[in-house]
C-alpha positions as CSV (number, residue, x, y, z in Angstrom):
1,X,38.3,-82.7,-52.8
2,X,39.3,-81.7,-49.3
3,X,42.1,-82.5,-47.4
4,X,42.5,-81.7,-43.8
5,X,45.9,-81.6,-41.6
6,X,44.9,-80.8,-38.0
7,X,47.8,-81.9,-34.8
8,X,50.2,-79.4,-35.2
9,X,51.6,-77.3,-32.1
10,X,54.3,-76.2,-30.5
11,X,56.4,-78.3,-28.2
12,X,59.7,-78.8,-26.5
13,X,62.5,-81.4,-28.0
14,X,62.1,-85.0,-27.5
15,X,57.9,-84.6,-27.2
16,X,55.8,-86.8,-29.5
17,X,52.7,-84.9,-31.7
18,X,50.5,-87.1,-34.6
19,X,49.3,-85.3,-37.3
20,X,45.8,-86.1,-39.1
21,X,44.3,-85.4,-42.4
22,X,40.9,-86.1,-43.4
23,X,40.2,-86.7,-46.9
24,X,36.8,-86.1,-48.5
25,X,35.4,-85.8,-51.7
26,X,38.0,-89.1,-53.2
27,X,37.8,-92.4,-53.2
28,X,40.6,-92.5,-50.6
29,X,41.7,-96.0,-50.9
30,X,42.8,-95.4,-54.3
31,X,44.9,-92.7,-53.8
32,X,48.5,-93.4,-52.2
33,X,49.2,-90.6,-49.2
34,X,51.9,-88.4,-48.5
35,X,52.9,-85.9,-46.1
36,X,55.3,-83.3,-46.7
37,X,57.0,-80.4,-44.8
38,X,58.6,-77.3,-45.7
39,X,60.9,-75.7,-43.2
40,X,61.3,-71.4,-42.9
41,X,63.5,-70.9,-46.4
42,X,64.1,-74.2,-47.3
43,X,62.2,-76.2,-49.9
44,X,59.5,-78.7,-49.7
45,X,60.4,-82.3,-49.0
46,X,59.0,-85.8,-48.8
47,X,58.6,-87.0,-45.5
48,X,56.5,-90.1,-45.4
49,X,54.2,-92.0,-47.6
50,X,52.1,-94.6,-48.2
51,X,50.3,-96.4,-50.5
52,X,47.0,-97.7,-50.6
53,X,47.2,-100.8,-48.8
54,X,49.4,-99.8,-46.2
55,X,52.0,-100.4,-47.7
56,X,54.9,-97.8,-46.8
57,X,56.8,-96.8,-50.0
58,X,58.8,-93.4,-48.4
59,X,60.5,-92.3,-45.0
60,X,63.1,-89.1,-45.2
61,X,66.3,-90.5,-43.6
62,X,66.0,-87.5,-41.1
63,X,63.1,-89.1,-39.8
64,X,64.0,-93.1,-40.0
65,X,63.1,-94.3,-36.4
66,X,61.0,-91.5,-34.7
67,X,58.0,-91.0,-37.5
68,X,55.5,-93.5,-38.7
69,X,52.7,-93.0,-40.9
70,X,49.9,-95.0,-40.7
71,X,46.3,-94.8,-43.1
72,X,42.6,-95.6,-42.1
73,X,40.4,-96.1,-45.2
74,X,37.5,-96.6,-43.5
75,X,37.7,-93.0,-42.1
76,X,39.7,-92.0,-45.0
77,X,42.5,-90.1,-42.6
78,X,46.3,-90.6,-42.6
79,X,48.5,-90.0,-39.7
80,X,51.6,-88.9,-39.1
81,X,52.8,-89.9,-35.4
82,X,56.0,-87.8,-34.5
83,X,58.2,-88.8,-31.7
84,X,61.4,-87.6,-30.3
85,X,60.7,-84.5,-32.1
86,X,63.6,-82.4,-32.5
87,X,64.1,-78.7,-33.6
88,X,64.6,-79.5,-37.1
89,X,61.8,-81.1,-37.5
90,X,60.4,-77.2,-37.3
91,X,58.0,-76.6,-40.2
92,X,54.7,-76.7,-42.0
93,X,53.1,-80.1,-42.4
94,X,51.2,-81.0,-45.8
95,X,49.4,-84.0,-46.5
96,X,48.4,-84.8,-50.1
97,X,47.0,-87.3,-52.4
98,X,48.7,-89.2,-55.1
99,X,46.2,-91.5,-57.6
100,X,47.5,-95.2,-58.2
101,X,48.3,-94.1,-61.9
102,X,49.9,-91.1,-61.2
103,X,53.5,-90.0,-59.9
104,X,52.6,-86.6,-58.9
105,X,50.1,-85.7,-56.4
106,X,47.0,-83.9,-57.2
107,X,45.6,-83.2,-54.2
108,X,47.1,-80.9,-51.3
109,X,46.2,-80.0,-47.4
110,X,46.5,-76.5,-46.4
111,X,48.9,-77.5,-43.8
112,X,49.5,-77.6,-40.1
113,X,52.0,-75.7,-38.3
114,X,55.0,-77.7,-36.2
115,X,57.1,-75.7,-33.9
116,X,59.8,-77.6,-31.9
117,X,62.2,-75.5,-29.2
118,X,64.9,-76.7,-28.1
């Protein structure tokens, strides 16, 4: 099983990025998706997720209004679009893979970098 953020960069406050992650190697469409961040010395958090019909099941509050996540499952990729990106929102970006039966997720993304200045 692979999964594979790519989008990340570094941008100015306000600016809009959209994450990706190909999955391979799962039968995507039976795996709910997540992505997660983890800011310098703080721990991990949730920040979107969604299940395998579209449905979304998660938004952090700090993100409510600016970040959507959407799925494919015919190209087995989740996205994360990012707008009005603030300096907060500084961090590494996971994706990973929860099955339907499951409450953890098994699978994890190496992660993509996301750097906003103010």
């Amino acid at each position: 099983v692979q999964l594979q953020a790519s989008g990340g960069g570094l941008v100015q406050a306000g600016a809009s990025l959209k994450l990706s992650c190909a999955a391979s190697g799962l039968p995507f469409s039976n795996y709910r998706m997540g992505w997660f961040r983890q800011a310098p010395g703080k721990e991990r958090e949730i920040v979107a997720a969604i299940k395998w019909n579209g449905i979304i099941t998660n938004y952090a509050d700090s993100v409510k209004g600016r970040f959507t996540i959407s799925r494919d499952n015919a190209k087995q990729t989740v996205y994360l679009q990012m707008n009005s990106l603030k300096p907060e929102d500084t961090g590494v970006y996971y994706c990973a893979a929860r099955p339907i039966s499951s409450y953890d997720y098994r699978y994890w993304g190496q992660g993509t970098e996301v750097t906003v200045s103010s």
